[in-house]
MIFILUM-420423 format. One record per residue (C-alpha): residue in one letter; x, z, y negated; residue number from 1. Coordinates in steps of 0.001 Angstrom, whole numbers. Example, Ala and Ser with C-alpha at 12.3 -4.5 7.8 and 13.67 -1.06 7.14 Angstrom:
BEGIN
  code       px       pz       py  pos
     A    12300     7800     4500    1
     S    13670     7140     1060    2
END
This chain:
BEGIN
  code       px       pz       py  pos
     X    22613    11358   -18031    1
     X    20924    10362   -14720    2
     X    19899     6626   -14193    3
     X    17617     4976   -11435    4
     X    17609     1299   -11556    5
     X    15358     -178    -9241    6
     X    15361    -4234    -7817    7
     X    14627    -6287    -4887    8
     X    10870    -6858    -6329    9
     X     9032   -10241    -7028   10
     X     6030   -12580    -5307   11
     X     5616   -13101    -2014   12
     X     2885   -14077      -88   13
     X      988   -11988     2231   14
     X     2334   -11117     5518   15
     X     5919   -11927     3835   16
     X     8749    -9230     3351   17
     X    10795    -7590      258   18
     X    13294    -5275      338   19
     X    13591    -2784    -2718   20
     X    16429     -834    -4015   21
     X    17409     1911    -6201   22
     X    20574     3148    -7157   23
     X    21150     6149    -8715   24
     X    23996     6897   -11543   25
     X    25224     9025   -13960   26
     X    25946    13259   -13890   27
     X    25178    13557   -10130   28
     X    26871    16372    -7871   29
     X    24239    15816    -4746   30
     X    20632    14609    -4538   31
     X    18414    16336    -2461   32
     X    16103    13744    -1652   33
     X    14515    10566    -2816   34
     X    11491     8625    -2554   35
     X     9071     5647    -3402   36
     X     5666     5783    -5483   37
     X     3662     3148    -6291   38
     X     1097     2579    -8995   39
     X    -1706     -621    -9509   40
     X    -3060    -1187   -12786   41
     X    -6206     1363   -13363   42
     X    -5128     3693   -10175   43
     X    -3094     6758    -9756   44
     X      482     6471    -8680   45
     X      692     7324    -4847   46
     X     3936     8365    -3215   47
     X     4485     5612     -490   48
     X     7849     7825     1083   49
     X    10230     9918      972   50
     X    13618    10725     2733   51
     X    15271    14066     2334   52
     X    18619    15178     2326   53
     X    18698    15980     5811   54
     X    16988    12403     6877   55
     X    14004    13123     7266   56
     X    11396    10773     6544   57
     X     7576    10572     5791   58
     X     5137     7801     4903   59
     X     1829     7456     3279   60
     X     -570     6376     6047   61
     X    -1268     3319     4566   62
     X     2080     1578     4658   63
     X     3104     3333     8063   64
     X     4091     1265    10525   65
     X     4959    -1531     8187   66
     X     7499     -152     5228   67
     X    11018     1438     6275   68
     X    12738     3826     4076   69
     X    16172     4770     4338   70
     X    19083     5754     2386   71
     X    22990     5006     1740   72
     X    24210     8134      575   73
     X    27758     7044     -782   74
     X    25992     4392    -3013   75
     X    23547     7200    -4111   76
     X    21135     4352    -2917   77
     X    17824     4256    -1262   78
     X    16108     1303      358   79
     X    12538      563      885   80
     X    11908    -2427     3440   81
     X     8344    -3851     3033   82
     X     7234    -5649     5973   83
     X     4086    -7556     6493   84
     X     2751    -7304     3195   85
     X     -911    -7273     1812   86
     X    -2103    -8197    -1239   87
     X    -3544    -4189    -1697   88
     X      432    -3487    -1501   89
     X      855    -5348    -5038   90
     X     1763    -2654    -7944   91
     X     4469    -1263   -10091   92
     X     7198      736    -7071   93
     X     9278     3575    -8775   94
     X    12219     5265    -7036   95
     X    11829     9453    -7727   96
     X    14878    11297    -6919   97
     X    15445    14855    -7362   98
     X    19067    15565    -8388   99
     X    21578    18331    -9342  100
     X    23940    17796   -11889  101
     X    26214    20529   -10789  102
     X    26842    23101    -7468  103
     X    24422    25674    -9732  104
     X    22012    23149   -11039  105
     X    18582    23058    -9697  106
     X    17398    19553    -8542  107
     X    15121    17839   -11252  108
     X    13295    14574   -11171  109
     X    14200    11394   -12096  110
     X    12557     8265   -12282  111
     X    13218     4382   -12556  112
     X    11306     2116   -14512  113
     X     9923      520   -11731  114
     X     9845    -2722    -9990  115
     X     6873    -5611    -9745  116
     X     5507    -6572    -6363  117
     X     3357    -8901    -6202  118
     X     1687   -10063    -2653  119
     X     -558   -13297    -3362  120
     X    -2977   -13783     -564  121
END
């Protein structure tokens, strides 16, 4: 019953910017957090950040300093803003959220179907 519908990717060149979004829909009564992964062809999906309920944030080393994550929580939205981009950065992004459907639900995960970036150098 729970959708994630990711969008903001495309091609950009390196050292450009892209902002990514993912709204979340459907059977929700609160989400507990939400995050970014990331996965290139042939390598294992990494988690690139999260943000929790609470606001609290945390980044995989290799895109601190450079992507922002934050969240709307009335849109049941979260934002990832990719600055100065490198062609390493290019893969499939998927928005995770863990959600409860009810005030006795447990959270579970969802996921999107992802969104191409694509950094040319």
């Amino acid at each position: 019953q729970v959708q994630l519908v990711e969008s903001g990717g495309g091609l950009v060149q390196a050292g450009g910017s892209l902002r990514l979004s993912c709204a979340a829909s459907g059977t929700i009564f609160s989400i507990n957090g939400m995050g970014w992964y990331r996965q290139a062809p042939g390598k294992q999906r990494t988690l690139v950040a999260v943000i929790n309920s609470g606001g609290n944030t945390n980044y995989a080393d290799s895109v601190k300093g450079r992507f922002t994550i934050s969240r709307d929580g009335a849109k049941n939205t979260v934002y990832l803003q990719m600055n100065s981009l490198k062609p390493e950065d290019t893969a499939v992004y998927y928005c995770e959220a863990e959600i409860r459907g009810s005030p006795l639900s447990r959270g579970m995960d969802y996921w999107g179907k992802g969104t191409l970036v694509t950094v040319s150098s």
